[in-house]
C-alpha positions in Angstrom: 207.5 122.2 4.3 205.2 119.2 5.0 206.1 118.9 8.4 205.2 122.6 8.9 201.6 122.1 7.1 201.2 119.2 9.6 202.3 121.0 12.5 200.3 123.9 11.9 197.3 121.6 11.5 198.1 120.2 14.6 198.1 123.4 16.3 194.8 124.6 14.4 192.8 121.4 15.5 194.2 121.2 19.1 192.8 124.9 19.3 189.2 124.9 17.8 188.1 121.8 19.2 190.2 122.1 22.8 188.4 125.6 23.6 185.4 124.8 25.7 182.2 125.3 23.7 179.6 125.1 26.1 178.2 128.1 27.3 179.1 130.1 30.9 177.0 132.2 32.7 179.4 134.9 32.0 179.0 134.8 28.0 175.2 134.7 29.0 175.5 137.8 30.7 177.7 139.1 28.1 175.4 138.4 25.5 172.1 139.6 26.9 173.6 142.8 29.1 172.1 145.0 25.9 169.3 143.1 25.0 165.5 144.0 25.4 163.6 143.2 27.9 167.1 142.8 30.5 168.6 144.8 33.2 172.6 144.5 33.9 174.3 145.7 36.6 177.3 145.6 38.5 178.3 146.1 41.5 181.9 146.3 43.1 181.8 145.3 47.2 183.9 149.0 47.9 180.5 150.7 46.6 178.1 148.7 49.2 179.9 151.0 52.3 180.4 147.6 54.3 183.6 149.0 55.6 181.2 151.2 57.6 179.1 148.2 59.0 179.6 146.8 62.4 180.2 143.0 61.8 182.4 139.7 63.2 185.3 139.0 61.8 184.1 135.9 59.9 181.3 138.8 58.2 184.3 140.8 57.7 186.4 137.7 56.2 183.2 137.1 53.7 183.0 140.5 52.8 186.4 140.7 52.1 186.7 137.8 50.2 183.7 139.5 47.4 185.3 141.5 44.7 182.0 142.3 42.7 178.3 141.3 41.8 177.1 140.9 38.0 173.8 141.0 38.1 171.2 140.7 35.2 167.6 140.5 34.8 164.7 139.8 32.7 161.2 141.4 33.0 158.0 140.1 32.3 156.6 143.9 32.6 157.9 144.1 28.9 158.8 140.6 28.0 156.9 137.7 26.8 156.1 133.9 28.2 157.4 132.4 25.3 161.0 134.6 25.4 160.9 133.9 29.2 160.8 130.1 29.3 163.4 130.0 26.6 166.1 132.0 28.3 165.2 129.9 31.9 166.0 127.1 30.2 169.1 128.3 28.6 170.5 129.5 32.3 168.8 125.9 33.8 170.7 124.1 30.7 174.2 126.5 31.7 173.8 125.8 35.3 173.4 122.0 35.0 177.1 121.6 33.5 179.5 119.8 35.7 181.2 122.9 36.6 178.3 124.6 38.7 177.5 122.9 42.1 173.7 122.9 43.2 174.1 124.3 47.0 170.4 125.1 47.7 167.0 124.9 46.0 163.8 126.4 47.2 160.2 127.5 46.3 157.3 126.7 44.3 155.5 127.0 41.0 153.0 129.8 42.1 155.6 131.7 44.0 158.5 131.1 42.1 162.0 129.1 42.4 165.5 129.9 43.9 168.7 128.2 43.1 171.8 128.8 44.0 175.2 126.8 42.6 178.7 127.7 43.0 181.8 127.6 41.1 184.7 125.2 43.1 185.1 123.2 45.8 183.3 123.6 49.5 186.5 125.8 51.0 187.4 128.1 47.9 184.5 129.2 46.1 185.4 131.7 43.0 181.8 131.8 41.9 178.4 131.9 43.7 175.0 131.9 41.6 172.1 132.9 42.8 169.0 132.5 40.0 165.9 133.1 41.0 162.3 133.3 38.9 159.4 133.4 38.9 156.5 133.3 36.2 154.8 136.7 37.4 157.8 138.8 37.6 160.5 137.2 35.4 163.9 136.0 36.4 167.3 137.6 37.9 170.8 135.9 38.1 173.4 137.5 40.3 177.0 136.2 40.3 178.9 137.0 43.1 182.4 137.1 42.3 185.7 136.9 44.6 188.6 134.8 45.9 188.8 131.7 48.2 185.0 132.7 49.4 183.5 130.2 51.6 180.0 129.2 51.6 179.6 129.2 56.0 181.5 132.5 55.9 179.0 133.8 53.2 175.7 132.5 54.4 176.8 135.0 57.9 176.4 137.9 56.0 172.5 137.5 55.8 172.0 139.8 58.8 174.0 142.7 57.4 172.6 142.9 53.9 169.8 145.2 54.8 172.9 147.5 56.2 174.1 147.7 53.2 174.2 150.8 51.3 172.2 150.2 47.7 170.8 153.0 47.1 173.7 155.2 45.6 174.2 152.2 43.2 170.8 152.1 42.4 169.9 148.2 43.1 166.3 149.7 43.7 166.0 151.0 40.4 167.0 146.8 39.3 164.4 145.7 41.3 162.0 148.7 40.0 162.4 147.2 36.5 161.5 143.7 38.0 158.9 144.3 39.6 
């Protein structure tokens, strides 16, 4: 019986304290999806039409390689300063773990800041993060989700975004409550 009560405390303290505490940008989302003041949304790639867009086949390859895009926001139409600056810093404070890779920062303090990590290594991306704020508007963070994406495949698909189609999954009605 010993052995059993020492096993199973084993098993107890190998599980509470080998989970991962710190916070991901998916429990974020999770968490603040409902919340005041946010917009959620997502998106899976089959609703953007892009099988309908002319492209190369490394555009295709990136597409293809996209399964979905959580995106959430945070307004400062109905928000405050002080609620602002505290969930930046929680997303900056999520974002500077080990696991997310800085690829690209740009911008400025009056026009605002954009940031963009990923989640793996340089040839198989799982994850890519896109936050961007600013302290007129407030602050969006879109996670684009998929398999073995690659960032040079990825940054091709720049000239086809305008083609795609948003507006029967209401993206402008996202960027309505931002702005």
């Amino acid at each position: 019986m010993r052995s059993f009560v020492l096993g199973l405390g084993v098993f107890i303290s190998v599980f509470f304290f080998g989970c991962n505490s710190q916070p991901s940008l998916q429990t974020y989302f999770v968490d603040h999806q409902e919340s005041p003041n946010f917009i959620s949304m997502d998106v899976p790639v089959s609703f953007l039409g892009a099988k309908d867009i002319k492209m190369t086949d490394r555009q295709r390859q990136a597409i293809n390689s996209i399964d979905k895009l959580n995106m959430l926001g945070y307004s400062l139409k109905s928000g405050d300063k002080d609620s602002y600056n505290k969930e930046v810093n929680e997303i900056k404070d999520i974002l500077n773990n080990k696991r997310y890779n800085e690829l690209l920062r740009l911008g400025n303090l009056n026009d605002g800041r954009v940031k963009i990590c990923y989640v793996g290594d340089d040839e198989d991306i799982d994850e890519l993060i896109v936050f961007g704020r600013s302290y007129k508007y407030g602050f969006a963070v879109i996670r684009v989700l998929g398999d073995d994406m690659e960032v040079s495949k990825i940054m091709e698909l720049g000239p086809i975004i305008s083609q795609l189609n948003t507006e029967d999954i209401n993206v402008e009605g996202f960027m309505d409550f931002m702005l």
